[in-house]
LOKE-926393 format. One record per residue (C-alpha): residue number from 0; residue in one letter; x, y, z. Coordinates in nm, 3 decimals. Layout:
BEGIN
+-----+-----+---------+---------+---------+
|   n | res |       x |       y |       z |
+-----+-----+---------+---------+---------+
| NUM |   a |       X |       Y |       Z |
...
+-----+-----+---------+---------+---------+
end
This chain:
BEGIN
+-----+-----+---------+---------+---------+
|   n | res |       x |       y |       z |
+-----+-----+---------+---------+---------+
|   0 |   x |   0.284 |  -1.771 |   1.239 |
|   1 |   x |   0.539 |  -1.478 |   1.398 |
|   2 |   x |   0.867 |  -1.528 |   1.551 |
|   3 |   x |   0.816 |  -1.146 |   1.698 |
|   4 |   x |   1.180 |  -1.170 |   1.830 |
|   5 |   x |   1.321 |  -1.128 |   1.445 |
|   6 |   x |   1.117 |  -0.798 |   1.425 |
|   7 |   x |   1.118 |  -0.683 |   1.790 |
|   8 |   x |   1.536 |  -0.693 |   1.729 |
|   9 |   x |   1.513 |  -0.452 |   1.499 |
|  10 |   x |   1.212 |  -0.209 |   1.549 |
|  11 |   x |   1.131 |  -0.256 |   1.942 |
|  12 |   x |   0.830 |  -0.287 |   2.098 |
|  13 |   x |   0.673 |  -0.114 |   1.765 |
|  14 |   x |   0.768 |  -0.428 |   1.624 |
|  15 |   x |   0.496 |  -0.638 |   1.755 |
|  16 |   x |   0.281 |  -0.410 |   1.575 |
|  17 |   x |   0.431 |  -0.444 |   1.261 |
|  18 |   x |   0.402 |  -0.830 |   1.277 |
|  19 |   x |   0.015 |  -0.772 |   1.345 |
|  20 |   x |  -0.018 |  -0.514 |   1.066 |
|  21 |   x |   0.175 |  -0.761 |   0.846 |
|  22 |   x |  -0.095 |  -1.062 |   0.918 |
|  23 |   x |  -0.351 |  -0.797 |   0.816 |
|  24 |   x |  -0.201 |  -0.751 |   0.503 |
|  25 |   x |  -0.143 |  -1.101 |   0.446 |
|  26 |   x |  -0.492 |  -1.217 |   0.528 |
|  27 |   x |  -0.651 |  -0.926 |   0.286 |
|  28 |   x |  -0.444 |  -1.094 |  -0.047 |
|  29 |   x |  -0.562 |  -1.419 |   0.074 |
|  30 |   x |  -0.899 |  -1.261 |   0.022 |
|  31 |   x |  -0.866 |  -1.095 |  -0.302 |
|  32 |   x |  -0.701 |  -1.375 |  -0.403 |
|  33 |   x |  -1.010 |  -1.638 |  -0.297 |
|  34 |   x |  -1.230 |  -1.368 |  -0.473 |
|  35 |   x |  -1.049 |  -1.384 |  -0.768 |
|  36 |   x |  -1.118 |  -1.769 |  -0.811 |
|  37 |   x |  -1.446 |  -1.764 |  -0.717 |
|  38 |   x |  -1.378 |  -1.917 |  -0.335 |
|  39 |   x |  -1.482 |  -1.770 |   0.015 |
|  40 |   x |  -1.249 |  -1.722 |   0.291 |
|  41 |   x |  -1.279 |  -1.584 |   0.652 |
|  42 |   x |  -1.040 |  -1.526 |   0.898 |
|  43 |   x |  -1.060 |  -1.734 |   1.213 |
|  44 |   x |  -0.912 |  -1.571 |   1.507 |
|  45 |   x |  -1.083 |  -1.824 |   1.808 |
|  46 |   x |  -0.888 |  -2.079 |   1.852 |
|  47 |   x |  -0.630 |  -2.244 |   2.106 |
|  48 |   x |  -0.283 |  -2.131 |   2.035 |
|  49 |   x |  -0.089 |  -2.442 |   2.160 |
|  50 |   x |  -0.303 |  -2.666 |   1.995 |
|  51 |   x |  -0.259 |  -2.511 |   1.650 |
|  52 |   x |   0.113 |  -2.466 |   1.716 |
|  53 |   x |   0.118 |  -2.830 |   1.801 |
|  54 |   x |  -0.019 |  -2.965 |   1.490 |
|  55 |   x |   0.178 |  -2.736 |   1.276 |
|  56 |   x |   0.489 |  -2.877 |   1.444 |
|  57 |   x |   0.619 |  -2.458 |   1.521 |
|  58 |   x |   0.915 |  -2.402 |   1.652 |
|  59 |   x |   0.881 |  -2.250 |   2.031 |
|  60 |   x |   0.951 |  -1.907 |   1.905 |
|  61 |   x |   0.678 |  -1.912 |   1.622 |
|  62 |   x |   0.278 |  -1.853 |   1.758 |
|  63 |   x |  -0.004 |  -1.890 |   1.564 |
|  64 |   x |  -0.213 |  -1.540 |   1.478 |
|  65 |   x |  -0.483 |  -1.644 |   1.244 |
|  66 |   x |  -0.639 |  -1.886 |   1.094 |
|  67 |   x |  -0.806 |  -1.865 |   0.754 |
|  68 |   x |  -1.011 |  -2.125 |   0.573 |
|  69 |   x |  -1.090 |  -2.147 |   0.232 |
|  70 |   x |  -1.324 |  -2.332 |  -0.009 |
|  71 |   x |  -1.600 |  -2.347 |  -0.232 |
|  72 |   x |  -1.922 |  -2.160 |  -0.133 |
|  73 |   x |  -2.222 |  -2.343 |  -0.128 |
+-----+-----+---------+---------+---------+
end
């Protein structure tokens, strides 16, 4: 989830990039991290933003970016 006004505030525009780069990041430890313990991962990226948001309960100012599940290979 990003609040991009907390980054934006500081960096600009560029911010919003940083955010995105950020997720990246994130998503890529998730990864080693599955690897590590002998689970798969992949990032889902198509899905409906206000219906994620809605489940998770976000504040207004928070948006979903990605979506990564995780679990035992078969």
């Amino acid at each position: 989830m990003a609040d991009f006004s907390r980054t934006t505030a500081r960096y600009g525009d560029r911010g919003r990039r940083y955010v995105h780069m950020e997720v990246g990041h994130a998503a890529q430890n998730i990864y080693l991290q599955a690897e590590a313990l002998g689970l798969g991962t992949t990032v889902v990226g198509a899905f409906r933003d206000g219906k994620v948001a809605e489940l998770l309960g976000l504040p207004a100012a928070e948006e979903p970016l990605a979506i990564l599940a995780a679990g035992v290979p078969r």
